[in-house]
C-alpha positions as CSV (number, residue, x, y, z in Angstrom):
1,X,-15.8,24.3,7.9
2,X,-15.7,27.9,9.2
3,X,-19.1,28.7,8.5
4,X,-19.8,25.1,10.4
5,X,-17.7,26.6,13.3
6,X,-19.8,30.0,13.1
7,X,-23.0,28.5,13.0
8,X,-21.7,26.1,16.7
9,X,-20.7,28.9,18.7
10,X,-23.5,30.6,17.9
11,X,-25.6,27.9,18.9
12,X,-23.8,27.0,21.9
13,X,-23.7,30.5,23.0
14,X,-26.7,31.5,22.1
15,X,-28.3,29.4,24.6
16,X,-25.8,29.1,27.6
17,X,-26.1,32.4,28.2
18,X,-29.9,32.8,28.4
19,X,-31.3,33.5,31.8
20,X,-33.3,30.3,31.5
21,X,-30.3,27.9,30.7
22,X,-28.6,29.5,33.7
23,X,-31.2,29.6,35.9
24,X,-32.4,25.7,35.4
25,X,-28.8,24.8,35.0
26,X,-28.4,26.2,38.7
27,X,-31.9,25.7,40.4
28,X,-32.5,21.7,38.9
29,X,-30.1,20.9,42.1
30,X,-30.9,23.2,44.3
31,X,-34.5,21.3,43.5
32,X,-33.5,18.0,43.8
33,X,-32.1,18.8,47.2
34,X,-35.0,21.1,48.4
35,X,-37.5,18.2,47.1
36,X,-35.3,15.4,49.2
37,X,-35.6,17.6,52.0
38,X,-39.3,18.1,52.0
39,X,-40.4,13.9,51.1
40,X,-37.4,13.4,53.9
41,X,-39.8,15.9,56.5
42,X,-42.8,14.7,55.4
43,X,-42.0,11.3,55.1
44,X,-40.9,11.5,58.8
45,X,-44.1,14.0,59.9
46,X,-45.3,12.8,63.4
47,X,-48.2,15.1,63.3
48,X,-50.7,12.9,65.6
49,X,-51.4,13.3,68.6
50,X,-50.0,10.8,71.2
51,X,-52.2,7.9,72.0
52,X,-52.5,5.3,73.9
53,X,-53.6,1.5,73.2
54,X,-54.8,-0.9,75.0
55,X,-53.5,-4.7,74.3
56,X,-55.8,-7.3,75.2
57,X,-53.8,-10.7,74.8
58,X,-55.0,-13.8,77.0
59,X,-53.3,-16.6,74.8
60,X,-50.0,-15.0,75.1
61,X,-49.3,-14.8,71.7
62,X,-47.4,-12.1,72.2
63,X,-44.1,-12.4,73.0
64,X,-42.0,-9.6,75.5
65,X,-39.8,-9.3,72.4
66,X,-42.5,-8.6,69.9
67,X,-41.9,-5.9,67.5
68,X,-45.8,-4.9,68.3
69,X,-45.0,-4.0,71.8
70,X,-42.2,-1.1,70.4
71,X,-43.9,2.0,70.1
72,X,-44.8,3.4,66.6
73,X,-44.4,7.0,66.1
74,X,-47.2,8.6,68.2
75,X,-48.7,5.5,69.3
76,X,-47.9,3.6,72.7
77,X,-48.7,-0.2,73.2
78,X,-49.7,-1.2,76.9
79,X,-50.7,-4.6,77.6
80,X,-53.6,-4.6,80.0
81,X,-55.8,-7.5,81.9
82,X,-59.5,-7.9,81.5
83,X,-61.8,-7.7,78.6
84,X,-62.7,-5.5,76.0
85,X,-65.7,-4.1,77.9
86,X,-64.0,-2.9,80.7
87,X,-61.6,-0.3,78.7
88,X,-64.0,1.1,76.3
89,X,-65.2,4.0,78.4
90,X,-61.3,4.4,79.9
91,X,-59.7,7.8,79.8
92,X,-56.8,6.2,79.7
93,X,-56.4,4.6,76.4
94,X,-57.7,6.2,72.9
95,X,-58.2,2.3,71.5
96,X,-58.0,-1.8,72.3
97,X,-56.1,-4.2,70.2
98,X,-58.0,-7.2,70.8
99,X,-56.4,-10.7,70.5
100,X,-58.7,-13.6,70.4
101,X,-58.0,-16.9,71.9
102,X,-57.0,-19.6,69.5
103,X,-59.7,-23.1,69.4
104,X,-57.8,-24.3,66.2
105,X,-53.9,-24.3,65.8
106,X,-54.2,-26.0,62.5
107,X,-56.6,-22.7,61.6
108,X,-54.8,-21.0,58.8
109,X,-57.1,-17.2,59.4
110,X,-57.1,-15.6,62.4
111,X,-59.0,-12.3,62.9
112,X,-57.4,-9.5,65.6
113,X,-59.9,-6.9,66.4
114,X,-59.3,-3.1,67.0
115,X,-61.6,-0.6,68.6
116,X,-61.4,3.0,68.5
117,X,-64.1,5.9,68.1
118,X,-61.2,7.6,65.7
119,X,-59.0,6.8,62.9
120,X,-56.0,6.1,65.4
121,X,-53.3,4.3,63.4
122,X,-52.8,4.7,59.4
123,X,-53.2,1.7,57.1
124,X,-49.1,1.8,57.4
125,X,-49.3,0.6,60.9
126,X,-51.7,-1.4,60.5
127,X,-49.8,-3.4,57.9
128,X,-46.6,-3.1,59.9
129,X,-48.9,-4.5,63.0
130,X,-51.0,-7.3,61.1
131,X,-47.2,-8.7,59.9
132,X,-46.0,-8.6,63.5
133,X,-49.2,-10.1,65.0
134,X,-48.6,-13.0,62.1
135,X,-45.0,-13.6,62.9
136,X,-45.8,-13.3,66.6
137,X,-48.7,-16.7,66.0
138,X,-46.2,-18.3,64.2
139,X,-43.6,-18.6,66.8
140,X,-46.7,-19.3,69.5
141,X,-48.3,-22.2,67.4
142,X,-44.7,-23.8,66.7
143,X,-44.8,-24.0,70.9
144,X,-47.9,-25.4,70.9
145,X,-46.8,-28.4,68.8
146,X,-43.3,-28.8,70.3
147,X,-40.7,-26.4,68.5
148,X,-38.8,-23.7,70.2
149,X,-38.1,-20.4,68.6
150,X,-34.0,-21.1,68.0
151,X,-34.9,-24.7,66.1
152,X,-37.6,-22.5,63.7
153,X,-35.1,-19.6,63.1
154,X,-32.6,-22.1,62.1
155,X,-34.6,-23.4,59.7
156,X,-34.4,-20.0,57.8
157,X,-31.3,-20.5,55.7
158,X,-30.4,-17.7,53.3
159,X,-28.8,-19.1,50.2
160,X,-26.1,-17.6,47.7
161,X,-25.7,-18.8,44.6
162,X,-22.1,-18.7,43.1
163,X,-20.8,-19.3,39.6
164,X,-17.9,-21.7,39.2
165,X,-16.1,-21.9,35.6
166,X,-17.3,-24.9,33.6
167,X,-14.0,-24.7,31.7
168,X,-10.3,-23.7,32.3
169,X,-10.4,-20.4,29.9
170,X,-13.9,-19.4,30.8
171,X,-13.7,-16.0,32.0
172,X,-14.3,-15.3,36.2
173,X,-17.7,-13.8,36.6
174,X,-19.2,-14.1,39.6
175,X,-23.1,-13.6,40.9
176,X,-21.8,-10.0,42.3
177,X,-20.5,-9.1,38.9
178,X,-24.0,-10.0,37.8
179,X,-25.8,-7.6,40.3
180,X,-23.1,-4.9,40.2
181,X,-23.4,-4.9,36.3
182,X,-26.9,-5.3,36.0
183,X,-26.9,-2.1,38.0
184,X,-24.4,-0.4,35.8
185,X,-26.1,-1.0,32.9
186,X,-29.3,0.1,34.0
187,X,-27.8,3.3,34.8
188,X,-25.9,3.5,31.7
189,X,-29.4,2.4,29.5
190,X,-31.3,5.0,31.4
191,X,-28.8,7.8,30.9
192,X,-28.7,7.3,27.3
193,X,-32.5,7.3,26.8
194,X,-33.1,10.9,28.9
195,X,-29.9,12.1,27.2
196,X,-31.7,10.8,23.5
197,X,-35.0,12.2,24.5
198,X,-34.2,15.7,26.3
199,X,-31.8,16.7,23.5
200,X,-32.9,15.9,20.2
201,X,-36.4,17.2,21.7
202,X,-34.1,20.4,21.9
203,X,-32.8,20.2,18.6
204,X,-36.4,19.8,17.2
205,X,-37.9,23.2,19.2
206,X,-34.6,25.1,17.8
207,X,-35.3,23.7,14.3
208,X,-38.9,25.0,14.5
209,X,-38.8,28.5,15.8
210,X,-36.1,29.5,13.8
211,X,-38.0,28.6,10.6
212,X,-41.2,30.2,12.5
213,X,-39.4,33.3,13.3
214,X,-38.2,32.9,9.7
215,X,-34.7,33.7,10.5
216,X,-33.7,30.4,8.9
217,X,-34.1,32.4,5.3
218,X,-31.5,35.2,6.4
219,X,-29.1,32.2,7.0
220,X,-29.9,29.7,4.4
221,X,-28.6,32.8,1.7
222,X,-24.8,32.6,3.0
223,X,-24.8,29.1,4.4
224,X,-25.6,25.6,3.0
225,X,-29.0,23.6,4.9
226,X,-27.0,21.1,5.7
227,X,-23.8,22.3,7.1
228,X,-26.8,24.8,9.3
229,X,-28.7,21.4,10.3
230,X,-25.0,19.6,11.9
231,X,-23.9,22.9,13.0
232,X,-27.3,22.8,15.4
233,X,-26.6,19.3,16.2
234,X,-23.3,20.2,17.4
235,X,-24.4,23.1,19.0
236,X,-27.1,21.8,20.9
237,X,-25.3,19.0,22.1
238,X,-22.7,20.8,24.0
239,X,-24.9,22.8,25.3
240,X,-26.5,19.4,26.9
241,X,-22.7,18.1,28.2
242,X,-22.1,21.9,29.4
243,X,-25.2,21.4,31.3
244,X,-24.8,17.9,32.6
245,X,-21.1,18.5,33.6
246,X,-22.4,21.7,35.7
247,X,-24.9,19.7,37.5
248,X,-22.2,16.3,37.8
249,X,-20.5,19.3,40.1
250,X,-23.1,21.3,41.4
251,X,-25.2,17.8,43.0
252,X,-22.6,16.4,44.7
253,X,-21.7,20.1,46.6
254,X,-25.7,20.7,47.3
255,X,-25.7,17.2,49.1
256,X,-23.1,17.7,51.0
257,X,-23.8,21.7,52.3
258,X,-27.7,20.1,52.6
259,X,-26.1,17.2,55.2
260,X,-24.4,19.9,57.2
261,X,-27.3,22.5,57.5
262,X,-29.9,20.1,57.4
263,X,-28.3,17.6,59.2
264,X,-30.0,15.2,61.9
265,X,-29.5,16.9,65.4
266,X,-27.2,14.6,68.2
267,X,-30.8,13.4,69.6
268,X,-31.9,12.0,66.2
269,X,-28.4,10.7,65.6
270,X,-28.5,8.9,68.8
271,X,-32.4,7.5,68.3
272,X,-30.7,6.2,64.5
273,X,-27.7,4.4,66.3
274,X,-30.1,2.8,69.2
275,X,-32.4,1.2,66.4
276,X,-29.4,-0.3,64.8
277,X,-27.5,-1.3,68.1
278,X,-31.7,-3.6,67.8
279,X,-31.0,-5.0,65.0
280,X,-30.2,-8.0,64.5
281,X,-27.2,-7.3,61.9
282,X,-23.7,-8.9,61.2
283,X,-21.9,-5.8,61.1
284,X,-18.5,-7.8,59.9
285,X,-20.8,-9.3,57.0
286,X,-21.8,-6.3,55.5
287,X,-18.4,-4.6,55.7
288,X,-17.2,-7.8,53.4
289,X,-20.3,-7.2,50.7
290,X,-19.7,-3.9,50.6
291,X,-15.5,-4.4,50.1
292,X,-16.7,-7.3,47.7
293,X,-19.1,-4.6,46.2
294,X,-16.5,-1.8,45.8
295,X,-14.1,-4.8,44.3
296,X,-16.3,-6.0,42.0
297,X,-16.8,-2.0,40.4
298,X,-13.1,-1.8,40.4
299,X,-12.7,-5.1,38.3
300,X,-15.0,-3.6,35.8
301,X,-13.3,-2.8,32.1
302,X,-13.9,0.5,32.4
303,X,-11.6,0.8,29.5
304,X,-13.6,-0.4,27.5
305,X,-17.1,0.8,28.9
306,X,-16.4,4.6,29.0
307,X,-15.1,4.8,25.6
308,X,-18.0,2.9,24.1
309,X,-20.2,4.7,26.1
310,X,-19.5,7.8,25.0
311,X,-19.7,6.6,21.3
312,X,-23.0,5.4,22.2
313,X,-24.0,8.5,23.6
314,X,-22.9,10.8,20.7
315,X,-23.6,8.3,17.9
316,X,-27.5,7.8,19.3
317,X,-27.6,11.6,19.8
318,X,-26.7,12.5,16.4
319,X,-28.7,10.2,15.2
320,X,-32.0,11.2,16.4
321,X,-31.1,14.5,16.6
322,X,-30.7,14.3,12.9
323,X,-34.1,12.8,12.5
324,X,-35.7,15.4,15.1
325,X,-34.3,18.0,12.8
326,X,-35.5,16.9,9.5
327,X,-39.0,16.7,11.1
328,X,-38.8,19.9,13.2
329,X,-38.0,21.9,9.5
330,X,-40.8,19.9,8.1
331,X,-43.4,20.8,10.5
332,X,-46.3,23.5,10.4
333,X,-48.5,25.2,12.6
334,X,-51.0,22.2,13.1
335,X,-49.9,20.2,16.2
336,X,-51.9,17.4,15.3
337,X,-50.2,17.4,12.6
338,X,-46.6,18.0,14.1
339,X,-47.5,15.1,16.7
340,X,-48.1,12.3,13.8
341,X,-44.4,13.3,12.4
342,X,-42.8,12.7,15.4
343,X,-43.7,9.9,16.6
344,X,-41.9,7.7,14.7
345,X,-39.3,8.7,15.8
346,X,-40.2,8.5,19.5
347,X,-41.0,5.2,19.7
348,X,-37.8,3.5,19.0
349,X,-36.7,5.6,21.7
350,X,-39.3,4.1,24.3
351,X,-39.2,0.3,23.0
352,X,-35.5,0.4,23.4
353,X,-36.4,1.4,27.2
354,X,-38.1,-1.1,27.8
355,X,-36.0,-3.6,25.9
356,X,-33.5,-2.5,28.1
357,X,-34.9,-3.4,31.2
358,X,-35.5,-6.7,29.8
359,X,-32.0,-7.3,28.7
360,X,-30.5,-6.2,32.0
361,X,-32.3,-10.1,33.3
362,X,-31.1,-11.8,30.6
363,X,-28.0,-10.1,28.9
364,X,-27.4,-13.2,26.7
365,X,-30.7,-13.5,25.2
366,X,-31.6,-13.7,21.4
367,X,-33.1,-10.6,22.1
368,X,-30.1,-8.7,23.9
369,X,-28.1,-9.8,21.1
370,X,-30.3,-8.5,18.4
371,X,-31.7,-5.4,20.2
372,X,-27.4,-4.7,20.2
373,X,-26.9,-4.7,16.9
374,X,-30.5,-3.1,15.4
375,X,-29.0,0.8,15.7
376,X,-32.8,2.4,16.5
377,X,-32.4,0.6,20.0
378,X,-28.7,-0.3,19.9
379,X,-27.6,3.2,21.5
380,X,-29.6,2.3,24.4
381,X,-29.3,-1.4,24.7
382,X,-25.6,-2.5,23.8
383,X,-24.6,0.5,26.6
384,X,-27.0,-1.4,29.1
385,X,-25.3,-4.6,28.2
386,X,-21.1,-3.8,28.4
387,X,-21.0,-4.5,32.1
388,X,-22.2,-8.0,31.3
389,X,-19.2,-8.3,28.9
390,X,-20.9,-9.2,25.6
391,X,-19.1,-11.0,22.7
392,X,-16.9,-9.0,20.9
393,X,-18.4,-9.9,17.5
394,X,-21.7,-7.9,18.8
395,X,-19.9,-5.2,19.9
396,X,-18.2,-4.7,16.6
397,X,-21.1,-5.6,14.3
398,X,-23.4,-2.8,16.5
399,X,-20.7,0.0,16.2
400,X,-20.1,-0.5,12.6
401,X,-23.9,-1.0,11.7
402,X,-24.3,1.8,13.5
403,X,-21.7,4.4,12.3
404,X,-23.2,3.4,9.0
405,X,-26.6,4.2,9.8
406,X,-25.8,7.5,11.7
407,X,-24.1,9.0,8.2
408,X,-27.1,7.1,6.2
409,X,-30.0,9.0,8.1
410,X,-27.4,12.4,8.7
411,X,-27.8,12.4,4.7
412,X,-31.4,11.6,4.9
413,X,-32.0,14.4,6.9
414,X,-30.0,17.0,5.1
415,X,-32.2,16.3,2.3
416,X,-35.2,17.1,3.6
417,X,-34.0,19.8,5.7
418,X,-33.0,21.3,3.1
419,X,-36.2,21.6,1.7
420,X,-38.3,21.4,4.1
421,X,-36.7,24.7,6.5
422,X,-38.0,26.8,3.9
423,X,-41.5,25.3,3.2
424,X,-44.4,27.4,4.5
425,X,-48.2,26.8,4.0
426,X,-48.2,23.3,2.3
427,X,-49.5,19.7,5.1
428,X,-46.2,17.4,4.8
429,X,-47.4,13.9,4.5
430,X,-44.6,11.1,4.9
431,X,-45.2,10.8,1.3
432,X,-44.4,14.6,0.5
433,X,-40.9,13.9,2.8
434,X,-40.0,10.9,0.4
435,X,-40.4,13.4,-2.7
436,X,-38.0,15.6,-0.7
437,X,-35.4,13.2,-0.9
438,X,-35.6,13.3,-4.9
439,X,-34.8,17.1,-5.3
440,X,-32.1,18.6,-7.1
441,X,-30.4,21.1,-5.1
């Protein structure tokens, strides 16, 4: 056990001290907030020139309320008199919005036109624009055949669907519950698959140039391949919670420095507040969903979630890590070669991705309940599932299937570690790795 210890801290500190750990471990938020702040200033670029439009409307579809007649970003509506002819040599507009009269009101296509020497708006705005001009004939036809605007917009009834008990000692779940866990255990499943992926990847490159570099034959003379292999394991995978518990602190302090300095200014602030004061928004209402929200996340058995979570997390991660190992000592300097070993092993780990997005829609499917319990995918299903409160009979059936599989395929992997760390020159064939398994030590 002391030589296990020796070959963890050497692993662990090995690597937390390189510049690269250090660096990536401080500059991955530093880039997520730089990269927010650039989409955020592109996203909101108003580099066009301001023009001016021309609105041709002699029906009257439009209404003084319409959304159309607000300006876009660069662009400023004007409804005018007249005819298209007698503004297309104006100075004073850069393009017409023409709006045809309507002969049919029982026409379902209607065709606005828009003239301009230049590309004037974007095909955003011109989206945003078609869906106001539709709205807008809605509301002007419904006049035409008798129906004010208030009767139509009553007729728009949003619906919630709620979730009584069928029996005295069914459990209280509610429709929130459903959204709040479905997003909680698409979090959860998501977390587990990069955590799976990023790390036993690690685990793999660490296997590989050691036995490149051939310092693996120094250490194999005073220390058993297997207790080397777990002590990597190990090693490696603090070296991933060091770094995820950095950035868990290190995000959350870059956001918040990144609000003050880069702020919006009292203008901006005052534009954001104006367009919401327009809206049309229950302010009450969505101060209840968001208490209900923060209620239903409290209610959560987060006594139970975080603790199977986490065995989840390091059961999965040994796991593959184990497998990632026993394929990084067997591999050789052909990467088409190296490619056909590990994918195998990959695949489980992107099935059970997308197996998880299925389950998340229906946690109480056949194939939820399977997906649990099979251990290649259960690490990053059953996690994606605990917010939806699964059976107890599948939680314990997919822990103890797979704690037995994790020490099964932990001894699978010492064996061909074993031999495989020290093999040089010689194609490994899955057939070659079977025969591995057969060695006497």
């Amino acid at each position: 056990m002391d030589k296990l210890w020796l070959i963890i801290k050497r692993e662990y500190l090995s690597r937390v001290v390189k510049k690269s750990f250090i660096l990536t471990t401080i500059l991955t938020p530093l880039g997520i907030i730089i990269f927010m702040l650039v989409a955020g200033i592109i996203m909101n670029y108003d580099g066009a020139e301001e023009r001016n439009i021309a609105v041709i409307d002699p029906s009257g579809i439009l209404g003084t309320d319409s959304l159309l007649l607000k300006n876009e970003k660069g662009l400023q509506f004007q409804k005018v008199q007249g005819n298209v002819d007698s503004y297309k040599n104006s100075e004073d507009f850069d393009a017409i919005l023409e709006l045809p009269s309507i002969n049919d009101y029982l026409e379902t296509q209607y065709e606005a036109k828009y003239y301009s020497s230049e590309g004037v708006m974007g095909s955003g705005v011109i989206e945003r624009l078609q869906t106001s001009i539709s709205d807008n004939l809605y509301y002007h036809k419904a006049q035409k055949f008798g129906f004010n605007r208030d009767s139509l917009d009553g007729l728009d009834t949003d619906v919630e669907l709620v979730r009584e008990k069928k029996n005295e000692d069914d459990e209280d779940f509610s429709t929130a519950d459903s959204l709040i866990a479905t997003g909680i255990g698409g979090a959860m499943g998501f977390i587990m698959y990069i955590a799976v992926f990023l790390y036993g990847m690690m685990v793999l490159k660490s296997v590989t140039e050691e036995k490149t570099n051939r310092i693996v034959e120094i250490m194999v003379s005073t220390v058993k391949p297997f207790y080397l292999m777990m002590g990597k394991i190990i090693g490696v995978g603090l070296v991933g919670l060091t770094q995820v518990a950095i950035w868990a602190i290190l995000l959350p302090v870059a956001l918040i420095v990144s609000t003050l300095f880069f702020g919006m200014d009292p203008q901006e602030m005052q534009e954001a507040q104006n367009q919401m004061a327009g809206m049309e928004v229950d302010a009450k209402e969505m101060e209840n969903k968001m208490k209900t929200a923060i209620s239903e996340i409290k209610d959560q058995n987060w006594l139970l979630i975080i603790p199977l979570f986490i065995f989840y997390f390091l059961a999965g991660y040994v796991m593959y890590s184990s497998l990632f190992a026993a394929i990084g000592s067997a591999m050789g300097d052909d990467v088409s070669e190296n490619q056909s070993l590990t994918l195998p092993i990959s695949l489980p780990v992107i099935i059970a991705l997308y197996i998880m997005f299925a389950v998340i829609q229906n946690p109480n499917s056949s194939l939820a309940t399977w997906s649990s319990i099979i251990p290649f995918f259960s690490p990053i299903v059953m996690p994606a599932r605990l917010a939806f409160g699964p059976p107890w009979w599948e939680i314990i059936l997919s822990v103890v299937v797979l704690i037995l599989t994790v020490i099964f395929f932990v001894w699978l992997a010492g064996r061909i570690y074993r031999v495989g760390i020290l093999m040089y020159g010689k194609k490994v064939t899955f057939k070659e790795l079977g025969k591995w398994l057969f060695y006497k030590e």
